[in-house]
N, C-alpha and C positions, 0 to 999 in steps of 0.2 A: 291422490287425495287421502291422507285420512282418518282417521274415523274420532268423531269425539268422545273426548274422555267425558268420566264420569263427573266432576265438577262442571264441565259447560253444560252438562245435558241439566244436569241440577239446579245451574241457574237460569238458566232456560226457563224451566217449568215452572219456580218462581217466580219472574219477570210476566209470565204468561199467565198465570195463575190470579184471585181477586186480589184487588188490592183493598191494604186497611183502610178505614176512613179515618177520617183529620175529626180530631176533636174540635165542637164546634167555640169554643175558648182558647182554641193555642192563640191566634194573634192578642187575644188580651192578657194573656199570662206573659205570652215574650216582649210583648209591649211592658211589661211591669219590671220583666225581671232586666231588659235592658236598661229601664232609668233608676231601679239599684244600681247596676256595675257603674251607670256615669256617678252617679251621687257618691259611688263610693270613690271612684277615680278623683272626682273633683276633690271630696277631704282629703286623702293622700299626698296629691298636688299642692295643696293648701298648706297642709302638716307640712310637707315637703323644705315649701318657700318657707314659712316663718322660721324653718331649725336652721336651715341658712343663714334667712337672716339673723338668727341668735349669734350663730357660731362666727357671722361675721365682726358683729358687732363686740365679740368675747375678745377676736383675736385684734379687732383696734381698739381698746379696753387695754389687754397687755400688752401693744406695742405702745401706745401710751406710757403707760405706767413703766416699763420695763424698762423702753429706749434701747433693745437689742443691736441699731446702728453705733453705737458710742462704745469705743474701746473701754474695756473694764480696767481700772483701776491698777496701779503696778503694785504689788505686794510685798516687794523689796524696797529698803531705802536708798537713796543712793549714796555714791560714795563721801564718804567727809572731804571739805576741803579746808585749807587752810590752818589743820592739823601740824 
């Protein structure tokens, strides 16, 4: 067997020792400060969806306007006939 070191004995006496009391508010503070994080989760979400859907709406917007499936234009003339 043995022997315990000094960190178990230590927490030991700790565990064994009084314990602190609970502040008689924590459930209404954690109660608060969790329907901040959702309120703020929820605008993020929110933000989220509309830049979406902005950027969806930007990028049918230029395919519209652009027509990126349609071969561009030849730049060259062709050859003369009948010269």
């Amino acid at each position: 067997m043995s022997l315990p070191d000094r960190k178990e004995t230590e927490v030991r006496r700790m565990l064994a020792g009084p314990h602190p009391l609970v502040p008689p508010d924590l459930a209404a503070r954690s109660l608060s400060r969790g329907s901040r994080l959702l309120a703020h989760r929820r605008l993020l979400r929110r933000v989220g969806w509309v830049v979406a859907l902005v950027a969806l709406a930007a990028l049918l917007s230029w395919a519209a306007v652009a027509q990126p499936w349609l071969l561009p234009p030849a730049h060259t003339t062709p050859p003369p006939e009948g010269w």
